[in-house]
N, C-alpha and C positions, 0 to 999 in steps of 0.2 A: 574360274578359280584363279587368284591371283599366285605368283610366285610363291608368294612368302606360303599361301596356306598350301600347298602343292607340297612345300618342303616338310613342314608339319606331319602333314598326311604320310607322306615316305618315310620320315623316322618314327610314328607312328607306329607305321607298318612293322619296319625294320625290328622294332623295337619288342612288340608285342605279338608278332608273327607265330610266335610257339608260346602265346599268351603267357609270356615270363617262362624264359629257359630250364629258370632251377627246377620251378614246381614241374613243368613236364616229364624232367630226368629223374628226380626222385619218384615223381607217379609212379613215370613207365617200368622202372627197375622195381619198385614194392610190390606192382602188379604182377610183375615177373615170376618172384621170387611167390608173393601168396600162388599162383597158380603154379608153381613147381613144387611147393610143397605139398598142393592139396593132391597132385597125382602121386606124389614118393610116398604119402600116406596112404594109398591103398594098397589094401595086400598082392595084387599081382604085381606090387614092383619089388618085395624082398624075392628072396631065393627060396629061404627056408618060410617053416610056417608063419603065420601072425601076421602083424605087418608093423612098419617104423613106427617109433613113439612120433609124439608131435616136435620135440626139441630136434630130434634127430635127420628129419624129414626137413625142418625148418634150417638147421645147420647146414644140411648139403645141398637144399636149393639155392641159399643162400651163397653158396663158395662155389655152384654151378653159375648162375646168375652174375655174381659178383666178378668171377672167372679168377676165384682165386686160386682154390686147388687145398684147401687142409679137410680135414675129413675126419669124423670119430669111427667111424668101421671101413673095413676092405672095402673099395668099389667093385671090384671084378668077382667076389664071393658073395657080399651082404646082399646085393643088388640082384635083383633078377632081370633079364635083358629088356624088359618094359623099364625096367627103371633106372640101368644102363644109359638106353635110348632115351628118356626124359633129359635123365643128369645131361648128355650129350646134345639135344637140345634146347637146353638148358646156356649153356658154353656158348652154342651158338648165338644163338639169338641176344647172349651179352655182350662178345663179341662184337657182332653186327652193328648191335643199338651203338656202344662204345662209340666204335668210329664212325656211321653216319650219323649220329647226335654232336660229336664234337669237331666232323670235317662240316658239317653245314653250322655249326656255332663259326666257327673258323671265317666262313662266309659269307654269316651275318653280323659278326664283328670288323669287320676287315676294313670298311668306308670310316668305324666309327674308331678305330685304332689306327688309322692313316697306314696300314701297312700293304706291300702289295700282293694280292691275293694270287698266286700262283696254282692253283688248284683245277681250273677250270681251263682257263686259258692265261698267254704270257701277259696281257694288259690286266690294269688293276678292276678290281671287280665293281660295280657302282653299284650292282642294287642284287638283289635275290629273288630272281623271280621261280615262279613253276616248273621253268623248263632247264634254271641250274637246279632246285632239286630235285628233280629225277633224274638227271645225268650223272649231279653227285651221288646219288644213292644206287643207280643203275653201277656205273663204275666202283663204286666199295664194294658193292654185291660181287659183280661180276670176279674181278680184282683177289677178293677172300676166297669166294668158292675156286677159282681157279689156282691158288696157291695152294690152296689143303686136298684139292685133288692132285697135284705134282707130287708134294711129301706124300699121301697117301699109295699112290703105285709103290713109287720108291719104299716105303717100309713094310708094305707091302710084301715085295717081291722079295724082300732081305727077310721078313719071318718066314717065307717060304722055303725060302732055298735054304739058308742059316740057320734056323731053327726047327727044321720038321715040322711045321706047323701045317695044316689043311688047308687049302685053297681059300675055303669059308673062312676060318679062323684067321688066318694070313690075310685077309682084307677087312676084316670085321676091324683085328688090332689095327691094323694101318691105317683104315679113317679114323677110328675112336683118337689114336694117339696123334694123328697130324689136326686134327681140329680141336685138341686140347694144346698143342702145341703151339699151331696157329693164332691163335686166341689167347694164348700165353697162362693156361686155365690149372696145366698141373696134375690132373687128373690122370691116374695109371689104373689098368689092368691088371699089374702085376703087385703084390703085396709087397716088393721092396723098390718101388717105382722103377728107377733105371737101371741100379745097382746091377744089375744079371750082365747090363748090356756096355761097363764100363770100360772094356778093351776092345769095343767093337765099333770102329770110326762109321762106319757106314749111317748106324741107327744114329749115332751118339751125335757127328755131326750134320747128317738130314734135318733133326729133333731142332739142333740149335740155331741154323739156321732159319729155319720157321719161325723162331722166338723172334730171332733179333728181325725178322722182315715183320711180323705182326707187330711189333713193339717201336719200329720207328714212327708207322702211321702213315695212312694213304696220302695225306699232303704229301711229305717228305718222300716218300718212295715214287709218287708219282713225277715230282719234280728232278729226281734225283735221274729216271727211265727216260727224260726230256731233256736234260741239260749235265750230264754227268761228266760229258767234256767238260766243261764250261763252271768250273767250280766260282768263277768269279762272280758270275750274274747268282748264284744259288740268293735266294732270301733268308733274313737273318733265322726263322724257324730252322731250314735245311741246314746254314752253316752250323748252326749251334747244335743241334741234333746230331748232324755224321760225326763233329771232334770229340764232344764229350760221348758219347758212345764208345767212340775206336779208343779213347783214352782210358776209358772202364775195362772194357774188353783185355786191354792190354794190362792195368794195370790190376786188375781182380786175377789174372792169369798169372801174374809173377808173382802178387801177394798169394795165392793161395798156396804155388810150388815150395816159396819160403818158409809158409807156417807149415804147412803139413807134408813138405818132403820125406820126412822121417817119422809118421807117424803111423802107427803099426798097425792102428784103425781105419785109416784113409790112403793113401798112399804110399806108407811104407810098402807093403809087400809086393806091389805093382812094377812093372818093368820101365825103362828109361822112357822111352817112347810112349808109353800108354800113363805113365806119368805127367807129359805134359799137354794131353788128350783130356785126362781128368780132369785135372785143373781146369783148362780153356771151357768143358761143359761147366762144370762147379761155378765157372763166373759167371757163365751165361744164363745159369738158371736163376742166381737173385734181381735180374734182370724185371723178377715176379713172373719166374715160366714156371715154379712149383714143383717140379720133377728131382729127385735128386739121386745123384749118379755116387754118391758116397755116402757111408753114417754119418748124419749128421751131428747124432749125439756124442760123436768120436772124436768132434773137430776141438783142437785146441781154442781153450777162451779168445785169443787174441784174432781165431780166424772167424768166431760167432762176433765177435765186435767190428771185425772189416765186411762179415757179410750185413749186419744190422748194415753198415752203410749205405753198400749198395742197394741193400733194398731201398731202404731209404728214396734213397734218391729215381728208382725206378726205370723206365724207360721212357719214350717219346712222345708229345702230346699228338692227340689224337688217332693212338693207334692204343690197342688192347693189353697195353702194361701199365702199369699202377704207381705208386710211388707221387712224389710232389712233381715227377719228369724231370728229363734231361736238361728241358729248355729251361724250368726254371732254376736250377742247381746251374746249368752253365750261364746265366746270366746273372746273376747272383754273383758269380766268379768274374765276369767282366766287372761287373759294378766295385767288386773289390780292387780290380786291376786299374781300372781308372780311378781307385782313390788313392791308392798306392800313388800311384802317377803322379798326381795331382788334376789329371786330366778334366778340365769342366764337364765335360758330353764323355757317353759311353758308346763306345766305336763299337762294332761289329762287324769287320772285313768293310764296305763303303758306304755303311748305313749308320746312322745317329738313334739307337734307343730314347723312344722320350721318356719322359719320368714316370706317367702313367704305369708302364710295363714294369719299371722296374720295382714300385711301390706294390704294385700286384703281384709279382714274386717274391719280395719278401712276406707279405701278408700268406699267401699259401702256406711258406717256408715257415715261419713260426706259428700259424693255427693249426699246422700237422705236428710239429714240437710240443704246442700244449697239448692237443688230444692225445698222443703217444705219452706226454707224464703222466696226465690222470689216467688215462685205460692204466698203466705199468703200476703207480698207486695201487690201484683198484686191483688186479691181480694178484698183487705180492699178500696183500690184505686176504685173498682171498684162497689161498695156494700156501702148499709149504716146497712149492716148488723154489731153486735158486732165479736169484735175482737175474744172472746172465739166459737162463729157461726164457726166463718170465717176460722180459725184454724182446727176446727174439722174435719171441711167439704174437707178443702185442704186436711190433715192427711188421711182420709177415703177414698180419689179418690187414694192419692199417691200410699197408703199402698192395693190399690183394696177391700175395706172393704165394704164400701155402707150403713153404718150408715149413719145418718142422723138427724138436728135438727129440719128438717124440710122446708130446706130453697133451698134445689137444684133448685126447680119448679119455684121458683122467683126470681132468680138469670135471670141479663141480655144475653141475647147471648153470648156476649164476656165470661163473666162468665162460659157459660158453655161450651163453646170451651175449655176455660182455664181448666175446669174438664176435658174434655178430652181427652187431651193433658197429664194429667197428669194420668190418667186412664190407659193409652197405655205406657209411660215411668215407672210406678209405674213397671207394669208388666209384660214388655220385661227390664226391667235398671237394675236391681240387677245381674238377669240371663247372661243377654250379659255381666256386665262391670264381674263379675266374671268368663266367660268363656275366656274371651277374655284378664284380665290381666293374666291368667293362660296359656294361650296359647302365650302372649306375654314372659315368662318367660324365661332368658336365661344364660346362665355360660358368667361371666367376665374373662377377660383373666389378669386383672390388677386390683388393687383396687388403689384410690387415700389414701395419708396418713390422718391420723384418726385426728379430732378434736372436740372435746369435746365445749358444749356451754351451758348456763344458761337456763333453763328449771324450767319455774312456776314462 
C-alpha cells in the first residue's frame, strides 16, 4: 500500500469512524428519549393511579435525556420512584453520552482542525485509535461518577443534619440532586426547586459548584487538574473557557444584585449576606443547571432579558451545558477584538485561530438566532402568553436550561411539542453542525478572484 493510499485510508477512517458523527448523536439521543418515554408511560412510574399521557411521558424523557430540566408536573409527587429512577437515569446516561460523544469528537477532529489535542496526553493527538477510546471513555466515566458521588455525601449529610430528613431520604435526595446537578439537568424533588434552600450556603454552593465542573467539560477540567500552574501553556479551548466563564459568573452576579436588589419578590426581603449568595447561585444556574433558587416569575424584565443572555450563550463545550457554549461566544469576541484592532490574525494568548474556527462559530451563533426567532414566532402565535414569557421559555428549551416563568404546564400541546422539538435540536444542533462543518472541511484546488463589498 502506497503512502498516498495509507493516508486516504486514515482520513477515511477518521472521518467515517462513527459512520458520520451527526447521524449517530441524533440516533443515540432519539433512541434515548423513545425508550425513556416508553417506561414513564407505564403505570408503575406515576405515584397516583393511571399512568402519563403520551405527550407528557414524551416531554419529560425528553428534558431527562436532553438534561434540560422544565417539566409540566411535580417530579417528586407525579412520579413514582420507578419513574424517579428512569427520569434519573435518564440525566445520566445524557450526561455521559454528551461528554464522551463530544470529548472523542474533540479527538477525532483535532489532526483535522490542526489544534493541539490535550486530552489524552501533552503531545498532539495523530490518529484515534481503540485504546484512546476506552481511556477517553473510561476517564469521563470514571471522572462523572466520582464528582456526583462527592456532591452527593456532601448533600447528603447537610439534608441529614439540616434538615431532619432520614438517612434513606437524606441520600436518596443527595444522589438525585448531585447527578441532576452534575449533569446540569435541573431536575428537583422539591416543588419549588431550591427556593427552601436559598440562605443555605452549604446546599446552595455544593449544587453550584457541580454545575459550573459539569459545565466546563472533561477536556478543560482535565487540563486545567494538569497544568493549572501553567496558565500559559493552557490551549485555546482551556483559555477561552476559564475567562469567559469567570467573566459570566462575575458579571450575572453583579447584574442580578443591581436588577433585583430591591425586589420584594426576589431579594428584597433577604439579608445582606444571603443577598449576595442569591444572586452568585441565580447566575450560576442559567449556566443551563435549571434549578432556581428565586421566583422566577418575580424577576424584573430587565433581569428575564440578562438571563435570556446567559442562557444563550451557555456553558463549555464538551461538558453537559447547553447553549451555543462559551467557546463559541468567547471567540466570537476575539474575532470582534481583532477587527476593532485591525488585527489580520485572531490571537488567543500564543495561538493564531484559523478562519475555519472562526466561520464555524459564527455559523452556530446565527442558526441558534434563527431557530430561537421561529420557535419565539411560533409560540407567541400560539400562547397568549407575554412576549418577555414566551422568549424565555423558547431560550431555556433551546439552550437545554429548564428555567422557567412558570408557564411550560399551561402551554397548549402544540406548544409543547414545540419545546420539544427544540429541547432535542438545542442539544444534538451545536454538536452535530460543529462536528459535521469540521469534518465537511476541505483544501480548494483554486480560489475565485477577490472582491471586496460595503459592509455596515
Amino acid at each position: 500500500m502506497t503512502q498516498a493510499t495509507r493516508s486516504r485510508a486514515n482520513r477515511s477512517t477518521s472521518a467515517g469512524g462513527f459512520h458520520h458523527p451527526g447521524r449517530v448523536i441524533a440516533g443515540a439521543f432519539a433512541a434515548a428519549i423513545a425508550i425513556g418515554t416508553a417506561l414513564l408511560s407505564l403505570p408503575l412510574a406515576t405515584a397516583g393511579p393511571g399512568r402519563a399521557d403520551f405527550l407528557t411521558a414524551l416531554f419529560h424523557a425528553t428534558s431527562a435525556v436532553c438534561v434540560t430540566g422544565l417539566v409540566t408536573v411535580d417530579t417528586g409527587t407525579y412520579w413514582s420512584g420507578f419513574g424517579q429512577a428512569v427520569i434519573l437515569l435518564c440525566i445520566q446516561a445524557g450526561g455521559l453520552g454528551i461528554m464522551t460523544l463530544a470529548t472523542l469528537l474533540a479527538l477525532l477532529l483535532s489532526r483535522r482542525l490542526g489544534l493541539r489535542a490535550r486530552l489524552i496526553v501533552q503531545t498532539e493527538t495523530k490518529s484515534l485509535s481503540a485504546a484512546d477510546v476506552r481511556r477517553v471513555i473510561g476517564r469521563v466515566v470514571i471522572f462523572s461518577l466520582a464528582t456526583e458521588a462527592v456532591v452527593a455525601v456532601v448533600l447528603g449529610v447537610r439534608f441529614a443534619i439540616g434538615y431532619d430528613q432520614s438517612l434513606s431520604s437524606a441520600a436518596y435526595f443527595g444522589v438525585f440532586h448531585a447527578i441532576s446537578a452534575f449533569n446540569n439537568a435541573g431536575f428537583g424533588l422539591n416543588a419549588d426547586s431550591l427556593m427552601q434552600y436559598v440562605a443555605d450556603p452549604w446546599i446552595s454552593l455544593t449544587i453550584c459548584a457541580a454545575i459550573i465542573v459539569g459545565g466546563l467539560g472533561f477536556p478543560v477540567v482535565f487540563e486545567l487538574a494538569r497544568s493549572w500552574r501553567r496558565p500559559r501553556s493552557w490551549s485555546v479551548l482551556t483559555r477561552i473557557t476559564v475567562i469567559v466563564t469567570a467573566a459570566l459568573l462575575v458579571l450575572g452576579t453583579a447584574g442580578m444584585l443591581v436588577a433585583e436588589w430591591s425586589n420584594p419578590g426576589t431579594l428584597g426581603p433577604l439579608g445582606m449576606g444571603t443577598r449576595f449568595l442569591a444572586a452568585f447561585t441565580a447566575a450560576v444556574m442559567p449556566r443551563t443547571a435549571g434549578f432556581n433558587n428565586l421566583d422566577i416569575a418575580a424577576y424584573a424584565p430587565e433581569t428575564l432579558l440578562f438571563t435570556d443572555a446567559l442562557m444563550f450563550i451557555g456553558g463549555g463545550s464538551a461538558g453537559t451545558a447547553g447553549g451555543i457554549k462559551v467557546t463559541t461566544f468567547g471567540l466570537l469576541a476575539y474575532v470582534l477584538w481583532a477587527e476593532m484592532r485591525g488585527d489580520p490574525d485572531v490571537e488567543v494568548g500564543r495561538r493564531r485561530v484559523p478562519g475555519t474556527n472562526q466561520r464555524q462559530a459564527l455559523a452556530v451563533a446565527l442558526l441558534a438566532i434563527g431557530v430561537i426567532a421561529v420557535a419565539t414566532f411560533l409560540m407567541e402565535a400560539l400562547t397568549e402568553f407575554s412576549f418577555d414569557q414566551v422568549l424565555f421559555e423558547v431560550i431555556s428549551a433551546f439552550a437545554t436550561v429548564g428555567l422557567s416563568t412558570g408557564i411550560t404546564a399551561d402551554l397548549p400541546a402544540a406548544g409543547q411539542v414545540l419545546l420539544v422539538l427544540l429541547m432535542y435540536i438545542g442539544r444534538i444542533g451545536p454538536l452535530t453542525l460543529a462536528s459535521g462543518l469540521a469534518l465537511r472541511e476541505r483544501a480548494r484546488r483554486h480560489h475565485l478572484p477577490e472582491e471586496r463589498t460595503i459592509v455596515g
